[in-house]
ZAMARGU-4260 file (C-alpha; in steps of 0.2 Angstrom, whole numbers, plus 5000, padded with zeros to 4 digits):
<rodrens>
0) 5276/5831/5616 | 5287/5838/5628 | 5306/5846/5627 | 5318/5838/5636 | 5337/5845/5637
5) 5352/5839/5648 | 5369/5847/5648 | 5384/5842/5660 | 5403/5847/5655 | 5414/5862/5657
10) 5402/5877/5654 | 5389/5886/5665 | 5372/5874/5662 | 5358/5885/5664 | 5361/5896/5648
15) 5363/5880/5637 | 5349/5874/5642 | 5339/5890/5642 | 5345/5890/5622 | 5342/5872/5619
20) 5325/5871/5625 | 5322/5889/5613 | 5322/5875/5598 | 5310/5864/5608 | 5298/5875/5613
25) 5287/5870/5597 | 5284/5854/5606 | 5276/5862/5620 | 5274/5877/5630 | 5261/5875/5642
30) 5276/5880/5653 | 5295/5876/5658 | 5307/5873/5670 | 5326/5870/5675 | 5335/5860/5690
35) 5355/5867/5689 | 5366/5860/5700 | 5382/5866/5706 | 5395/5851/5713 | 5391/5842/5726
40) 5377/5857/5731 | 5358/5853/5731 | 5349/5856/5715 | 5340/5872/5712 | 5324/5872/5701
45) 5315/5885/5695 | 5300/5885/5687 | 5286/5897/5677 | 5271/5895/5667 | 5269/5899/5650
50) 5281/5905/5637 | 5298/5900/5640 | 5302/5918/5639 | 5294/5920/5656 | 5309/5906/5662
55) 5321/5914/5654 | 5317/5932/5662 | 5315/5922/5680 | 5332/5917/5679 | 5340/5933/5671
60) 5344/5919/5654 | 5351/5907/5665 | 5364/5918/5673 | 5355/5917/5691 | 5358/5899/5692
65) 5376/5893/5695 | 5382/5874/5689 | 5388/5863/5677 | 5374/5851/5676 | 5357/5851/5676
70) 5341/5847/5664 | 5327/5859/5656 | 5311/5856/5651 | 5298/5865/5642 | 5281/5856/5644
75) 5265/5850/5633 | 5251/5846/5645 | 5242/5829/5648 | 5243/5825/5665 | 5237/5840/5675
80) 5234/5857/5670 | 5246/5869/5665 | 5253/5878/5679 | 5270/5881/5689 | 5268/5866/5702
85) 5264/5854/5687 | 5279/5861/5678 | 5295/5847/5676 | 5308/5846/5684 | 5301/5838/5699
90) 5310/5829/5711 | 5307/5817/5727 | 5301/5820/5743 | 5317/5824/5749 | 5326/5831/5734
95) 5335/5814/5732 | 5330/5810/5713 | 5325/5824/5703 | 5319/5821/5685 | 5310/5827/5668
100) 5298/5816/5659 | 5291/5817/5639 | 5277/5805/5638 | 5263/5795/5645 | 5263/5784/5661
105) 5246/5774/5659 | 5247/5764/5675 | 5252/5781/5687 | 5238/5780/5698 | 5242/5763/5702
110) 5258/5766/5706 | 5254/5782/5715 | 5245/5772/5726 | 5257/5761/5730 | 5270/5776/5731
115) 5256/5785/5745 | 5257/5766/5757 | 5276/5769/5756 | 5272/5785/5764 | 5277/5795/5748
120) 5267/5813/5747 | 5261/5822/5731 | 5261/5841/5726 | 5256/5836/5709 | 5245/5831/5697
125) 5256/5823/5685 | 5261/5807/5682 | 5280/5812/5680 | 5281/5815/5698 | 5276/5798/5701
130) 5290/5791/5688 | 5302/5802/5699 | 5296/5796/5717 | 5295/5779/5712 | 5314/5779/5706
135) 5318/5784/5722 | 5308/5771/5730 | 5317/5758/5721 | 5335/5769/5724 | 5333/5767/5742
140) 5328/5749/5741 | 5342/5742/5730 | 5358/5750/5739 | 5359/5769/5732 | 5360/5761/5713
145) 5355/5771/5700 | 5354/5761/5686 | 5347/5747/5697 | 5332/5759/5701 | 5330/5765/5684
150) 5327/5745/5679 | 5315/5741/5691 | 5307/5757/5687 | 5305/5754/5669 | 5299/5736/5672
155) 5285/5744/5683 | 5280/5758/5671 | 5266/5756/5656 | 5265/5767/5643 | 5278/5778/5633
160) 5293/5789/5641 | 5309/5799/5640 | 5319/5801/5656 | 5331/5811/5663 | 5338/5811/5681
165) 5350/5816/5692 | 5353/5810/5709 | 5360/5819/5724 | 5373/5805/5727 | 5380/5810/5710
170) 5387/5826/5707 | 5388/5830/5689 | 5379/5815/5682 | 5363/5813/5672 | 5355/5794/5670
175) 5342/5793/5654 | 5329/5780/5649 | 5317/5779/5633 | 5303/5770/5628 | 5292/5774/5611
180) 5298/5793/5615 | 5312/5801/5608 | 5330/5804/5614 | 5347/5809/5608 | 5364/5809/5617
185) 5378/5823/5609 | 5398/5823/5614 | 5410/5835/5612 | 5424/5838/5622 | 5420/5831/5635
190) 5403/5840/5635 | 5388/5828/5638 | 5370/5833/5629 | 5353/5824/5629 | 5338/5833/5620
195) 5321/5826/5614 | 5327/5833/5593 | 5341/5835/5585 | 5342/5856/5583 | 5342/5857/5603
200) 5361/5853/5601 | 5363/5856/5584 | 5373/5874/5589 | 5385/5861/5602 | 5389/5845/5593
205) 5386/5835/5577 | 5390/5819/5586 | 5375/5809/5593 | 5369/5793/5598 | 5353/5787/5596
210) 5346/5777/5611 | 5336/5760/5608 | 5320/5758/5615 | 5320/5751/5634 | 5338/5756/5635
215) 5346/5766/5649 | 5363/5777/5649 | 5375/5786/5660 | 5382/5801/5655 | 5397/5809/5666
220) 5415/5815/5664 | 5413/5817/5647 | 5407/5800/5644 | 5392/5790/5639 | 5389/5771/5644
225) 5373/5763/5639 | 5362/5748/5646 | 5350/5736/5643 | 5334/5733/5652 | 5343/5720/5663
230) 5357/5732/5666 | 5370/5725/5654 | 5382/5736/5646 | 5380/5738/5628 | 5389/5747/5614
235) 5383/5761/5601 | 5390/5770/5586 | 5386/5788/5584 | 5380/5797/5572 | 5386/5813/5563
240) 5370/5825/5560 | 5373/5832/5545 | 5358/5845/5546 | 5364/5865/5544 | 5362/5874/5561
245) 5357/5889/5552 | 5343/5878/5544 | 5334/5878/5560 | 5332/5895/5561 | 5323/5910/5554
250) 5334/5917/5542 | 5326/5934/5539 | 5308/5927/5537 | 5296/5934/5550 | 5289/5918/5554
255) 5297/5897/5554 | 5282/5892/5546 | 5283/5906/5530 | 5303/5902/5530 | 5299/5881/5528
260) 5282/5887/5516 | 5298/5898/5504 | 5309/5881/5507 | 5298/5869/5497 | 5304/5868/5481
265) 5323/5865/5487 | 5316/5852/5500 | 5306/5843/5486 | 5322/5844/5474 | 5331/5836/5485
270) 5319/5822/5490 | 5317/5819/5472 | 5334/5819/5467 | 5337/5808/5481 | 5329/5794/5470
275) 5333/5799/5455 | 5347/5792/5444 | 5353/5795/5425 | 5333/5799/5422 | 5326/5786/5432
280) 5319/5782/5449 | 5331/5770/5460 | 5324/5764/5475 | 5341/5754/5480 | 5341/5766/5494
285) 5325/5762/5501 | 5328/5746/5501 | 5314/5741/5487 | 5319/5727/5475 | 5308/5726/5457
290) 5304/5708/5462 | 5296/5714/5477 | 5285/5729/5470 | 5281/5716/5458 | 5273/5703/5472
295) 5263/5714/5484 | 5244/5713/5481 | 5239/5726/5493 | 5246/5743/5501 | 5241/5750/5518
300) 5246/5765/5522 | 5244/5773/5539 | 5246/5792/5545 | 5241/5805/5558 | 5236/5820/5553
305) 5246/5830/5540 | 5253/5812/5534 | 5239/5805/5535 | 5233/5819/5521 | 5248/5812/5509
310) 5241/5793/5511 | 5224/5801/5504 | 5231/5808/5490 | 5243/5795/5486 | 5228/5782/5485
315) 5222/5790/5470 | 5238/5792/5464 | 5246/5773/5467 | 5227/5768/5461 | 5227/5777/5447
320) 5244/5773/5439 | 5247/5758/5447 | 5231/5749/5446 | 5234/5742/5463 | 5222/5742/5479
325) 5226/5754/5490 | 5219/5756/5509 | 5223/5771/5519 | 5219/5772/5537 | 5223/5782/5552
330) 5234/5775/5562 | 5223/5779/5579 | 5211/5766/5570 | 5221/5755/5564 | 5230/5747/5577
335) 5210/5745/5585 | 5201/5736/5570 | 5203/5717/5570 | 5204/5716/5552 | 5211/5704/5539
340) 5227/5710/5532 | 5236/5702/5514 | 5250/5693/5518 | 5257/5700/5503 | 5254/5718/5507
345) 5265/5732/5509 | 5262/5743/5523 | 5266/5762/5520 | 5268/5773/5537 | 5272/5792/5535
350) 5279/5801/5549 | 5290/5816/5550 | 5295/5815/5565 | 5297/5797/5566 | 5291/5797/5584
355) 5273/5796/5581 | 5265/5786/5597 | 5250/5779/5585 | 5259/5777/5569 | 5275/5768/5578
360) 5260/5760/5584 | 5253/5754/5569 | 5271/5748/5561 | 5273/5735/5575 | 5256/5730/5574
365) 5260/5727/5555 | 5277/5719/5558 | 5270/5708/5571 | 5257/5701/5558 | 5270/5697/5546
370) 5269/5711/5533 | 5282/5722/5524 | 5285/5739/5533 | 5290/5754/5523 | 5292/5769/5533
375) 5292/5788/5529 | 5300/5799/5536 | 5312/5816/5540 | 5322/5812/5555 | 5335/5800/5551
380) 5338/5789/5566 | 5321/5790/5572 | 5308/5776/5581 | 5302/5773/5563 | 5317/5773/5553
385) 5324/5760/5562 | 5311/5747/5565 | 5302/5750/5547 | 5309/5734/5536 | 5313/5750/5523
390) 5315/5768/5522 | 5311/5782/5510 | 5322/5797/5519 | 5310/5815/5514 | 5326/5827/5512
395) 5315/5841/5520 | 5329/5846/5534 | 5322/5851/5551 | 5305/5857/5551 | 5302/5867/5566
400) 5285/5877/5563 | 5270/5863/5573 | 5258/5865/5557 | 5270/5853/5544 | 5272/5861/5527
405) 5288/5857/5518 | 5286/5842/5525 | 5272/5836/5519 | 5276/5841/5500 | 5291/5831/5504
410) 5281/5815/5510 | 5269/5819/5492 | 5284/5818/5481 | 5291/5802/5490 | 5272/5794/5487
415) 5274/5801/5469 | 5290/5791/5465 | 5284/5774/5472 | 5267/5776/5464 | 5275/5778/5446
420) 5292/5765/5450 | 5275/5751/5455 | 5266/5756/5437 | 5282/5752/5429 | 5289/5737/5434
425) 5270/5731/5436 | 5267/5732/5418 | 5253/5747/5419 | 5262/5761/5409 | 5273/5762/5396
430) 5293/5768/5395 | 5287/5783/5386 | 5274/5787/5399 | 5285/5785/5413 | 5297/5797/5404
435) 5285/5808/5402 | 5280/5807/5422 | 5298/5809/5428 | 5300/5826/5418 | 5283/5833/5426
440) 5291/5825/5444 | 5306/5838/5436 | 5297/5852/5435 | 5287/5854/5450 | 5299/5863/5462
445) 5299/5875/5448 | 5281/5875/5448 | 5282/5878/5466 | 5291/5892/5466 | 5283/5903/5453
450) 5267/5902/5466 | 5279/5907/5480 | 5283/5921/5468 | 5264/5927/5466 | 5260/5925/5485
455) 5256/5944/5487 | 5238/5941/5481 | 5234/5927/5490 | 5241/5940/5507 | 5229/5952/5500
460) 5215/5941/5499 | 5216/5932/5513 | 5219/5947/5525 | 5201/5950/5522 | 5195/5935/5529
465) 5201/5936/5546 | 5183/5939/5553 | 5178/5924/5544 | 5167/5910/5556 | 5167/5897/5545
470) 5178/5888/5532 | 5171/5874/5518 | 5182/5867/5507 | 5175/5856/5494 | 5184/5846/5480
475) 5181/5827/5472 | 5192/5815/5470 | 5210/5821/5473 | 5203/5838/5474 | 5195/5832/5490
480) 5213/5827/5497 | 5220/5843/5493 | 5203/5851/5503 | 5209/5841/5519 | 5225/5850/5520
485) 5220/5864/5518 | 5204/5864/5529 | 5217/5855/5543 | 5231/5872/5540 | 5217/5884/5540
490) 5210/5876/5558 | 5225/5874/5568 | 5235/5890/5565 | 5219/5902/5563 | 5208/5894/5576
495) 5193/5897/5561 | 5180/5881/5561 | 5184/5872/5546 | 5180/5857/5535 | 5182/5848/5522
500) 5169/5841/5513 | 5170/5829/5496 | 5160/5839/5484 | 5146/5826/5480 | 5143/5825/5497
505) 5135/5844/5500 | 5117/5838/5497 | 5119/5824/5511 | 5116/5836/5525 | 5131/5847/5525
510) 5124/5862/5514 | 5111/5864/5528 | 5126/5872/5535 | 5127/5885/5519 | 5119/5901/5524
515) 5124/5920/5521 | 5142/5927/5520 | 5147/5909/5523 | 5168/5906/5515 | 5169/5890/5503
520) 5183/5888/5494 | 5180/5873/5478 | 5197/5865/5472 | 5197/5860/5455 | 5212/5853/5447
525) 5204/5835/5440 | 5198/5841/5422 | 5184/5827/5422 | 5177/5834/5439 | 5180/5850/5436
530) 5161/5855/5430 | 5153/5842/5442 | 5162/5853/5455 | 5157/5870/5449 | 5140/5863/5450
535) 5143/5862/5468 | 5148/5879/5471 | 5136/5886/5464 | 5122/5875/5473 | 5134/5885/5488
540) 5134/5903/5482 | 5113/5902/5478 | 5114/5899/5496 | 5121/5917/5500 | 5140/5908/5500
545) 5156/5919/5495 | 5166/5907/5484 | 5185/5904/5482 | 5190/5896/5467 | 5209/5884/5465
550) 5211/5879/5448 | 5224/5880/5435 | 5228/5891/5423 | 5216/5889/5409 | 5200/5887/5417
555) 5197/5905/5417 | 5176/5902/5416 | 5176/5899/5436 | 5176/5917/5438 | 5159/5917/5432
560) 5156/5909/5447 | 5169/5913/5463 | 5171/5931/5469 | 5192/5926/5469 | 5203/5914/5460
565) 5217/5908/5463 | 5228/5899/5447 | 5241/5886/5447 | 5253/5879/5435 | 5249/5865/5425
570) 5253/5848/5428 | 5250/5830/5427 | 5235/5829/5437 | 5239/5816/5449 | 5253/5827/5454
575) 5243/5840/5457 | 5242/5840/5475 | 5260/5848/5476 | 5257/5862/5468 | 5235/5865/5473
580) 5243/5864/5493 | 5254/5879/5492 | 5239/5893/5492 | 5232/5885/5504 | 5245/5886/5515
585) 5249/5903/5512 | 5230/5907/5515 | 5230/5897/5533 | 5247/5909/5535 | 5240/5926/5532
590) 5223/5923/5540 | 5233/5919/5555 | 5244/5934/5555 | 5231/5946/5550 | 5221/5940/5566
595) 5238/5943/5577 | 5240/5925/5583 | 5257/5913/5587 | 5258/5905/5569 | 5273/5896/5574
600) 5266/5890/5589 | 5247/5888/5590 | 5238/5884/5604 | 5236/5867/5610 | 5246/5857/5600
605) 5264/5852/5598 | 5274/5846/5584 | 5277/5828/5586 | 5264/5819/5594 | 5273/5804/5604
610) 5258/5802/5614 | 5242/5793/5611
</rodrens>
């Protein structure tokens, strides 16, 4: 959840860092802080809670702290409450090791105890600082080695972590370990970086390595030497990032989240196009053969959150056209439940990030029973991508805004084209109709778009319901998938209660909730639910509810019923997710700005979740 970023190398450190954590801020920003060091002199830190702005101002944007090395942080609260002492870096008693720390140690206060019968003292409640003492502990005990104390460390440590280090004894140097959270090295010119994503450094290098889980590294003089757990060398390959460092950015819009909401239908473009070749879908890439669609029996697919959204909808989807069991689970619960598994099932986990603690989770668990792994995900390199069996890359380029837009429509479309490549080669539709599919696959960015185009009446609309208390969304069948997104982007960037509810449901208790002045909004985009549904709203407006119909064009008798409607494309309607979604995150937009709030950055959360 946290930002880690490390610079060492020819240029003053404190700025890079200052601009590097500015792309990391969406995964935390409870507070932050930097530790700059200048040769062989003793490490300054500086510290602030809140915004990283208020760093930045501390330290006149970097220019009060002199040195070449040194490590920033910008912080996501678990462990202690946000405030300056809890803030990273921190460093040992006395000033020997100091560190940075994204992740989770589950064991701290054991070791913390252990740390105080050494005669270690704490100004802290977090369990970095203990991470960071007990390095030192082991630094003093195995002859002033770093990589030595890092080792024992990590052997001792339970849970998930990135480090970052430096030590007194080594002017100029920065030692870095990883387990289940993420980390990436960048070299250039002799320049060393380390940041927790990819845009952090984006501006600095294209040229990064990707370090292994339980693996340690040095970085100094322009160099980078990696280790094993047992303090082997081991050798790496880097990567080129081929992401735009503009992409990342703005770009005129006044908001990340609006820009990546206008970026959909080039982002779902490219995903599709990705797959397909001469007409038809390919999966050599992902790594799929025909045989093997042909033999699984089953398919898990396991999410949080957002992703966890896409496995609902393509359920219906890969059920509908595929004729082929499908069970979708979040991952949180997965990974808990002691139940049987096919042998001969496919499991599906969505992640953009692929960092997420649970979902990584829930892949191993799945690879340990046996099962095919099929991972989905946005960041190429990631903990996912590389221990999924196969991948299905989503082409959405970096998504910085927390609440996920693009790429979630991306994840949609990669559901889309295995769903309709397992109907195929399984027999269930014909040539003609997988044709027929592709072209509406075809047209969907377009689709897309010509919503994008219209969004000034959704603005208008949704302004008005800033004051609102309470959200319902109700829908059946994929209708009600579509609802759970949209309940989820109206919630977390509004702060508004919201739910959603599958419509048949509404007389099982929760219409006791129905009462004057109350906000539904019914999702209607499944022709043979479409009049059970308007049934529903209206048991909802004789209940004193203001209504908000999502349909698509052509069903124009809804107005009899909702106060405002809002019209979408037609499509084939198990595809209609992609388009139904896109109003709803333009209305969980607009409520948020018309209230005055952070869109980009709501409170409490962070982008990727690489904690449980």
């Amino acid at each position: 959840m946290c930002g880690i970023v490390y610079y060492t190398g020819h240029s003053q450190a404190a700025p890079i860092l200052l601009d590097g954590l500015s792309k990391l801020e969406y995964r935390g920003y409870d507070s932050a802080g930097l530790a700059v060091r200048d040769g062989e002199n003793k490490t300054k830190i500086v510290k602030a809670k809140g915004r990283l702005k208020a760093l930045a101002e501390k330290t006149d944007h970097g220019h009060a702290l002199a040195g070449t090395c040194g490590i920033g942080h910008t912080r996501w609260a678990t462990h202690g409450e946000p405030s300056e002492t809890n803030a990273h870096p921190h460093t040992s008693d006395d000033g020997n090791v100091v560190g940075v720390h994204n992740g989770i140690i589950e064991n701290y206060q054991e070791l913390k105890n252990k740390l105080l019968r050494k005669d270690y003292e704490f100004y802290s409640s977090t369990d970095t600082e203990v991470a960071v003492k007990l390095i030192d502990y082991y630094y003093k005990k195995y002859e002033h080695t770093p990589v030595d104390a890092i080792n024992h460390a990590m052997v001792r440590i339970r849970g998930s972590y990135a480090l970052a280090v430096m030590f007194q004894d080594y002017p100029g140097e920065i030692y870095v370990a990883r387990k289940d959270s993420p980390m990436i090295i960048g070299m250039e010119n002799g320049d060393c970086y380390v940041a927790s994503d990819v845009p952090a450094i984006l501006k600095y290098t294209r040229n990064v390595y990707y370090i292994g889980n339980l693996e340690m590294a040095r970085l100094a003089n322009g160099t980078v030497t990696f280790y094993n757990l047992d303090g082997d060398e081991i050798e790496k390959k880097p990567t080129q990032i081929k992401w735009d460092a503009e992409a990342a950015e703005k770009a005129g819009y006044e908001h990340l989240i609006l820009k990546e909401i206008h970026e959909q239908p080039k982002a779902v473009r490219d995903t599709l196009n990705s797959v397909l070749k001469d007409g038809a879908i390919d999966l050599s890439s992902v790594g799929l053969t025909e045989e093997e669609l042909q033999s699984f029996s089953q398919v898990y697919i396991v999410a949080c959150g957002s992703a966890y959204h896409v496995g609902v909808a393509c359920q219906y989807v890969l059920e509908d056209l595929a004729q082929l069991p499908v069970r979708v689970d979040l991952a949180s619960e997965f990974r808990y439940r002691n139940m049987p598994l096919d042998p001969n099932g496919l499991v599906i986990v969505i992640s953009q990030s692929g960092e997420t603690a649970d979902s990584l989770a829930a892949l191993r668990l799945a690879k340990k029973k046996g099962l095919k792994t099929l991972g989905i995900v946005n960041v190429v390199g990631s903990s996912i991508a590389r221990e999924a069996d196969n991948v299905f890359y989503t082409l959405a380029g970096p998504e910085i805004a927390v609440a996920t837009t693009k790429a979630y429509s991306t994840q949609l479309i990669a559901g889309y084209c295995l769903a309709v490549q397992f109907a195929l080669v399984r027999g269930c539709i014909s040539q003609g109709r997988y044709q027929d599919l592709i072209s509406q696959l075809q047209c969907l960015p377009e689709q897309i778009q010509k919503i994008l185009d219209d969004k000034e009446r959704i603005q208008w609309f949704a302004a008005k319901q800033a004051n609102a208390r309470d959200v319902f969304f109700i829908g059946r069948g994929l209708d009600y998938a579509i609802s759970l997104e949209g309940s989820l982007k109206m919630k977390e960037i509004s702060y508004i209660h919201s739910e959603a509810y599958a419509a048949g449901e509404l007389k099982h208790g929760t219409i006791s909730l129905i009462e004057d002045g109350t906000f539904v909004i019914g999702v209607l985009t499944q022709s043979e639910l479409y009049e059970k549904t308007i049934s529903n709203m209206v048991e909802c407006k004789s209940r004193g509810a203001y209504l908000m119909g999502l349909t698509t064009y052509g069903n124009y008798n809804i107005e009899d019923t909702a106060s405002f409607t809002v019209y979408v494309p037609k499509t084939e309607e198990c595809f209609a997710t992609s388009l139904a979604v896109i109003p709803l995150q333009l209305m969980g937009y607009y409520v948020s700005v018309a209230k005055g709030l952070d869109v980009d950055k709501p409170r409490n959360l962070a982008k990727s979740v690489t904690v449980e």
